[in-house]
N, C-alpha and C positions, 0 to 999 in steps of 0.2 A: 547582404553583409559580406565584407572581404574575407578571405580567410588568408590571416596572419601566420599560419603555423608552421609553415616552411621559410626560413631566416634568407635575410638574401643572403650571399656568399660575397665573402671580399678575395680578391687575389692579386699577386703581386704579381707580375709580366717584365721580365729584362728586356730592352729593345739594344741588341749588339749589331754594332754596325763595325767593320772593317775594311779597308781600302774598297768602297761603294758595294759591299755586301753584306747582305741583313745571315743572320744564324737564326735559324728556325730549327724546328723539331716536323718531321715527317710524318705525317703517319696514311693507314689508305681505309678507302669505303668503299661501297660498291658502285661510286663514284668513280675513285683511281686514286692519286695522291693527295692530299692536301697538306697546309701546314701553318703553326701555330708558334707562338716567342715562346722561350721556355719561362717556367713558373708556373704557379696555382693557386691553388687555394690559402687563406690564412687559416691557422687552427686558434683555438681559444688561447689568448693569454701570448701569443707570438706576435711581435710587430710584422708590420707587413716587410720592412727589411730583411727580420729573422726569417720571416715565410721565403722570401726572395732566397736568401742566402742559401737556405735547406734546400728549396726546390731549384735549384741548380745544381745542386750540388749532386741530386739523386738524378736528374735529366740529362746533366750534358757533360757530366763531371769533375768540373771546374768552379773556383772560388774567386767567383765575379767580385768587381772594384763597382759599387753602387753609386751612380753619380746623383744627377735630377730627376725627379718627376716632368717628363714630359708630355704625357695623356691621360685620360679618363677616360675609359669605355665602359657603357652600359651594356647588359646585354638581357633581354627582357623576352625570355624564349616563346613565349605565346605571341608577338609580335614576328616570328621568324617563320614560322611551322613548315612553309613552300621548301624552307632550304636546308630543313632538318631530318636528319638520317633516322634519329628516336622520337617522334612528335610525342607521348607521353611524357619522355624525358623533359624535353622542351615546354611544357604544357607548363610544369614547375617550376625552373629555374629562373631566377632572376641573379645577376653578378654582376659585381663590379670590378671591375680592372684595374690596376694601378701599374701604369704603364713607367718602368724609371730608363733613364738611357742610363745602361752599362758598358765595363770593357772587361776584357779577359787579359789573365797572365802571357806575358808574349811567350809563353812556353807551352800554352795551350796545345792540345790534340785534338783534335775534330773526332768526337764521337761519344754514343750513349754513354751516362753515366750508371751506377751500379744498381737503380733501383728507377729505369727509366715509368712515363706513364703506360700507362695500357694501351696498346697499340700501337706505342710506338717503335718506328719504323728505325731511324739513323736521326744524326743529327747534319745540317748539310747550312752551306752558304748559298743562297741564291742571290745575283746581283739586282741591285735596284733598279736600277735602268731597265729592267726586265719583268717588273715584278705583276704587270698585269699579265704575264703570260703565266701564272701561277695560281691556285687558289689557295688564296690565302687569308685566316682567322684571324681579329679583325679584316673584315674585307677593304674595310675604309684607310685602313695602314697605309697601304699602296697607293692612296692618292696624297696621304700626307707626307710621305718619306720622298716620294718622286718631284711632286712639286715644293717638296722642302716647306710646307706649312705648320708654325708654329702655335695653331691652334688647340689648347688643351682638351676642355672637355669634347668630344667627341660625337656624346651620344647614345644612344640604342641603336645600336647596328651589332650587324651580324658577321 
């Protein structure tokens, strides 16, 4: 019998892109750098917009312009466990990503917002055209944004 008791997670993920550079969040393991589109998790009774809206707000410090939904990511962490830093963590987790393509105020400033995540590092632009030289969450990101594929759901990927 399954055990139901841990909910899966929904989150809202901004993908910003500016003159051919992605805005991600930093952060490092004992790995080295990695990094991830800002946003998170939804909380009870918040659309995934409002989660969007809040979790930028507290990560990069900016009040993102919410365009499309562009992607769906799975991520089903007992499927991953080889490329996980907490495998109990992983062991549990199941999420969903709700991927929307954003922009920012042209007045914007590059950096953490007031109430960044845990570990996080800075907020930075990497360019696309470069983006296999980086590791980065979604890992399958970087073949949809380089080859410009507009396929939505995505998947269980890590």
């Amino acid at each position: 019998m399954a055990d139901h008791s841990k909910p899966i997670r929904n989150a809202a993920k901004a993908l910003i892109i500016r003159e051919n550079h992605l805005l991600v969040i930093a952060k490092r393991d004992a790995k080295g750098m990695w990094y991830l589109l800002p946003g998170g998790g939804q909380k009870h009774g918040e659309s995934l917009e409002q989660a969007l809206l809040r979790e930028c707000w507290e990560e990069i410090g900016a009040s993102v312009k919410i365009h499309n939904l562009v992607f769906v990511r799975e991520f089903i962490g007992k499927n991953h466990l080889e490329d996980c830093s907490d495998i109990e963590w992983c062991k549990l987790v199941h999420s969903v990503d709700f991927i929307f393509a954003c922009s920012l105020p042209d007045h914007y400033i590059l950096g953490n917002g007031k109430m960044p995540d845990e570990g996080q590092e800075k907020v930075e632009w990497l360019p696309i055209a470069k983006l296999y030289e980086y590791r980065i969450y979604p890992s399958q990101l970087k073949h949809l944004l380089i080859n410009q594929n507009n396929q939505v759901y995505i998947g269980d990927v890590n």
